[in-house]
C-alpha positions in Angstrom: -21.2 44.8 4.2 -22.0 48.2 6.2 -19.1 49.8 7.9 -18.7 52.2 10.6 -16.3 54.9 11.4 -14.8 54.9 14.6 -16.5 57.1 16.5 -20.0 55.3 15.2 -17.5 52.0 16.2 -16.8 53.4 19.7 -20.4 54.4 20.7 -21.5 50.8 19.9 -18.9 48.7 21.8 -19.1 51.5 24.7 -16.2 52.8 24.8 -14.2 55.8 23.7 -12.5 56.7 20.2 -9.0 56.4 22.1 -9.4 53.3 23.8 -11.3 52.1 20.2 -7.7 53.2 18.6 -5.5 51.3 21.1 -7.2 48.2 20.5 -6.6 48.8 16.7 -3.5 49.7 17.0 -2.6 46.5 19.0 -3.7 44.4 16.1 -6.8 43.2 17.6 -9.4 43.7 15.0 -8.4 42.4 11.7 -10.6 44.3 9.3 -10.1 47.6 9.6 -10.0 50.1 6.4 -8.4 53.5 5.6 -10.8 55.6 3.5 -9.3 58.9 3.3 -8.8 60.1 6.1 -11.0 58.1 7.8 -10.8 54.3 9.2 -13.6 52.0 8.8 -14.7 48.8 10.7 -17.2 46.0 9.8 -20.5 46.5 11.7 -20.8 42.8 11.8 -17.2 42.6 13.9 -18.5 45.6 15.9 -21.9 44.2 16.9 -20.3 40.6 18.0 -18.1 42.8 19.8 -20.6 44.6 22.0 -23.2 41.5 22.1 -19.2 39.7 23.7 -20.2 38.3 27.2 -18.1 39.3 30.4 -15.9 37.6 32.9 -17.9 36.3 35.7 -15.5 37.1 38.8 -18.1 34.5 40.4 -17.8 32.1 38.4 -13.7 32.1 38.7 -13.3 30.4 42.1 -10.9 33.2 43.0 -11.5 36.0 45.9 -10.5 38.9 43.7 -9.3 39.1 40.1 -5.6 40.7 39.6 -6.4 42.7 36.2 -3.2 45.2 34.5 -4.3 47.3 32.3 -2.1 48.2 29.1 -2.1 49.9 25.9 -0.7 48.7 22.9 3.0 47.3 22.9 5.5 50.1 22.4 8.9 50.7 23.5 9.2 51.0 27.6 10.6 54.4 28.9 14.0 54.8 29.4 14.4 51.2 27.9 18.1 51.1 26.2 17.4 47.6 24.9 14.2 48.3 22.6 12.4 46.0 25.3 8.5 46.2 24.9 5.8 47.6 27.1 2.1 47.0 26.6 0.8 44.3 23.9 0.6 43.4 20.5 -1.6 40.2 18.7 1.6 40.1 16.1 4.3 39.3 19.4 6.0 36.1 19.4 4.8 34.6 22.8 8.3 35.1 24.6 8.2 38.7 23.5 4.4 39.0 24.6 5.7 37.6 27.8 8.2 39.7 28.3 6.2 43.2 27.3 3.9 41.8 30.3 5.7 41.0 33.3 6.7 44.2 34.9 7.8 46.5 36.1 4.3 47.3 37.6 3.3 49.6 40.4 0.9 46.9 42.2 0.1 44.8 45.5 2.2 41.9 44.3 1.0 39.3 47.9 -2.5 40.0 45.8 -1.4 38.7 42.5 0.8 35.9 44.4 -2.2 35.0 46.0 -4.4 34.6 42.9 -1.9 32.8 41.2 -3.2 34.4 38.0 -3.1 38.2 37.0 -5.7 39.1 33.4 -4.1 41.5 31.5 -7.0 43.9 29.6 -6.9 46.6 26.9 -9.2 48.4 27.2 -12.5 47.0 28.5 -11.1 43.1 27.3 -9.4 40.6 28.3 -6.3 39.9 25.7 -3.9 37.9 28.2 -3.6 35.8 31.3 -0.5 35.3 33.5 0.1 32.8 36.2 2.6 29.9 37.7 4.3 32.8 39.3 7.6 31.7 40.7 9.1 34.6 41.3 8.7 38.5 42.0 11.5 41.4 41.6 11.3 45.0 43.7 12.5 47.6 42.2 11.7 51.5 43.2 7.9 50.3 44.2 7.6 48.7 41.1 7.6 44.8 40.7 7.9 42.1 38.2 6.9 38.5 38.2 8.4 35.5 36.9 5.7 33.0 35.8 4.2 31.7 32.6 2.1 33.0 29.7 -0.9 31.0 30.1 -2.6 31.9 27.0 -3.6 35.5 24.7 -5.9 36.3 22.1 -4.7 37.6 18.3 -8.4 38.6 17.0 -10.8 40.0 19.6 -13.6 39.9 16.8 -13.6 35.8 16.6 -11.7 35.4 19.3 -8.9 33.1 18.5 -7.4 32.0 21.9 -4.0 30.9 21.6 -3.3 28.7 25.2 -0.1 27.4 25.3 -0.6 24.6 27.6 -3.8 23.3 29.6 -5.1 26.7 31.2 -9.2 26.3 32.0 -9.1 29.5 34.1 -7.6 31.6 30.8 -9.8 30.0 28.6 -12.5 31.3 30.6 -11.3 34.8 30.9 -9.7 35.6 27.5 -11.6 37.5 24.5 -14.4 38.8 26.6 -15.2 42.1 28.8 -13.7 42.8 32.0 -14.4 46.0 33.6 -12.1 47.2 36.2 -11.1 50.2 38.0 -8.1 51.8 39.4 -5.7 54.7 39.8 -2.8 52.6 38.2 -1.9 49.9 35.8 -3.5 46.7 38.1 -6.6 46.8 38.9 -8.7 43.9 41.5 -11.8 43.1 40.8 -13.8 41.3 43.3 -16.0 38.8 43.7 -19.8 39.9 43.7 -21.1 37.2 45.7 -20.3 37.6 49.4 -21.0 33.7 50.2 -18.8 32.6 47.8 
């Protein structure tokens, strides 16, 4: 089997080196080799990677898509408690949970009003949110109180892991989903205006 460095990697999936290292570093590609200095990836788990289909806001049933954006898990700032920021495939689901809901700087009526929020890193979707109950202020920054509906550990298969029945995370998780923004949450909108 051919491998490819990263940046050979990176050019292939469209992305950059960086956000190529985040998702490594996050545990999300399972066969990745040091040689040297260098780290190696399958071509085959590259090329399913780029030929990996995108959400279809459309097809969601939702006006707008919710979408925060993190990097791999990794302590939060100023945290005294070792609590978790970001994600990781080898997180218990409580502590995925936990490294996901908040603080956030964000529009929290829009993610109340989806009912689910997508949680990408880089240009895929490795979480879903939703059943949000509850939503704490603090400083501009907010944190919800809802359920994990499902994650993926291995963007190259993808194995979901759903923890209960979750269609709309099923639907979402494993593949591409581009979004935009100046900070962690990101909407992404519907492209059909009828629908």
């Amino acid at each position: 089997m051919m491998d490819m460095t990263t940046s050979a990697a990176a050019a292939e999936l469209r992305c950059s080196v960086n956000t190529l290292k985040k998702l490594i570093a996050a545990g999300l590609l399972p066969e990745v080799r040091e040689r040297g200095n260098r780290t190696l990836l399958p071509a085959g788990d590259v090329r399913a990677l780029a030929r990996r289909e995108g959400v279809d806001p459309d097809a969601l049933e939702l006006g707008e898509l919710p979408v925060l954006r993190v990097g791999p898990a990794e302590l939060a700032e100023g945290s005294r408690q070792s609590a978790l920021i970001g994600y990781a495939a080898r997180l218990t689901p409580e502590q995925m949970y936990q490294a996901l809901r908040g603080w956030w700087r964000c529009d929290p009526e829009r993610i109340l009003r989806a009912g689910v929020l997508a949680v990408t890193l880089g240009p895929y979707a490795v979480a879903v949110l939703d059943d949000f109950r509850y939503v704490e202020s603090r400083g501009g920054r907010y944190r919800f109180t809802g359920e994990l509906a499902g994650y993926v550990t291995d963007l190259v298969t993808p194995v979901q892991v759903v923890r209960r029945e979750a269609p709309l995370a099923r639907r979402i998780l494993g593949r591409r989903l581009e979004s935009e923004s100046g900070g962690p949450v990101a909407y992404v909108q519907r492209r059909s205006a009828g629908g």
